[in-house]
N, C-alpha and C positions, 0 to 999 in steps of 0.2 A: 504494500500500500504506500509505502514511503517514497519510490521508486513513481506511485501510480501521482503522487501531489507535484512532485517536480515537475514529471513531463506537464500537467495540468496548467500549472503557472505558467512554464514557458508558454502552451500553448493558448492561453489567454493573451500573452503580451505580442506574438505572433499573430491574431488576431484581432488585435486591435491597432497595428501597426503592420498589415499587407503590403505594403509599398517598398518595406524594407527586408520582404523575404524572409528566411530565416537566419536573424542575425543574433537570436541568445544564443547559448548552450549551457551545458552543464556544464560543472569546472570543482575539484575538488577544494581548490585555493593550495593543496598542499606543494611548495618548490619541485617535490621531484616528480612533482606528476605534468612540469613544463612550465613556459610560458604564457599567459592567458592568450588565446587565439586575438588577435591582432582584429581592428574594427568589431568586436564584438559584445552583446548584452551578457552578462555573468551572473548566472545561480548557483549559489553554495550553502547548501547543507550544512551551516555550523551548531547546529543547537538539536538537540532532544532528551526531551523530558516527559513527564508523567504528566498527564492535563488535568492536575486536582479538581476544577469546576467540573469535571466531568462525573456525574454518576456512575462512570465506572472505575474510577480511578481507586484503586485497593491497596493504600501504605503497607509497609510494614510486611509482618511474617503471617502467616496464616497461622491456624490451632496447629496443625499437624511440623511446624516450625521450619517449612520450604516457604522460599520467598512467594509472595502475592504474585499473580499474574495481571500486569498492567496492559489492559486493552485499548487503552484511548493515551493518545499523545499529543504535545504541544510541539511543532518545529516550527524550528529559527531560518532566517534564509539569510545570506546577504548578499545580495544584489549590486552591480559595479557594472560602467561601462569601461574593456579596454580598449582605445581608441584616442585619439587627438584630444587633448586638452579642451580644444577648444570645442568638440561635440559632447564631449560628457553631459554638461546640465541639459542639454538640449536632449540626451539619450537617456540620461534620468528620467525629465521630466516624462518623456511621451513613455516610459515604463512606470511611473505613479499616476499616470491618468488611463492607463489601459489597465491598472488592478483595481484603482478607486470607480471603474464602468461596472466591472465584474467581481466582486469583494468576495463572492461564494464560488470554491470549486466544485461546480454540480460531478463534473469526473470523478472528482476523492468523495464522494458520499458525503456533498453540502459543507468542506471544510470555510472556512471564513478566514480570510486574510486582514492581516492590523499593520500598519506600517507603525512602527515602533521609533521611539525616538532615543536613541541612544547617547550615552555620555561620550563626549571626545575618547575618554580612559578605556571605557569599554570598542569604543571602535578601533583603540590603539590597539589592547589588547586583542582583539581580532586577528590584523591585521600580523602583528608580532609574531604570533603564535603560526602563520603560512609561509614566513620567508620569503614574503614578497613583497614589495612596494605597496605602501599605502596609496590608496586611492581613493575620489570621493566615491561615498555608496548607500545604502537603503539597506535598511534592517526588518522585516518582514515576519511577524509569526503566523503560523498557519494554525488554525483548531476546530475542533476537535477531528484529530486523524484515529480513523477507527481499525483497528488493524483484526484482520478477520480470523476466527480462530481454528486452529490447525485440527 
């Protein structure tokens, strides 16, 4: 399911911006997995967690003292253009007005997108942590991701 929200986002922003083809992609942010593809929109996968709001969210240990099985999740995204300086805001922007058109991924089973506003520290930290160059970018949570049971 986690796999089924990425493509969904991308394919939102790609649909709300036809003109520019297919210009996200997916991108670990990790250094050895490359340089970010050149003119292009950037989704990463930095965050997952448990989505406490969620009625299924189950802390802790169970009676029988195996960990809880957490069904529902909360992911983080961060969002970057790599490309010319001087198209970034302009590539930002038309990717916070193609998710603020369509805020629910009907794909991931109705998840809802929050643009997040994060501290400089936190974006530092981010960034630090991928061995890459900072750059401007968008912080994204997706919820509730309902991951289907095996």
């Amino acid at each position: 399911m986690i796999g089924t929200v990425t493509e969904a986002l991308i394919a939102t922003i790609h649909e709300a911006t036809p003109d520019r083809g297919t210009w996200v992609q997916e991108h670990s942010l990790a250094a050895d997995d490359g340089p970010l593809p050149p003119d292009s929109g950037i989704v990463a996968l930095v965050g997952i967690a448990p989505d406490e709001g969620s009625r299924a969210f189950s802390p802790g240990f169970s009676a029988s003292r195996s960990p809880a099985t957490t069904s529902t999740l909360r992911l983080t995204y961060l969002v970057t253009y790599a490309g010319p300086p001087a198209d970034t805001a302009a590539r930002l922007e038309d990717i916070v007005l193609a998710l603020e058109a369509s805020p629910v991924l009907t794909a991931a089973g109705n998840a809802r997108l929050t643009l997040l506003a994060p501290t400089a520290q936190e974006l530092h930290d981010i960034w630090a942590s991928t061995g890459l160059s900072r750059r401007a970018s968008l912080l994204y949570e997706v919820r509730p991701v309902t991951l289907a049971s095996a």
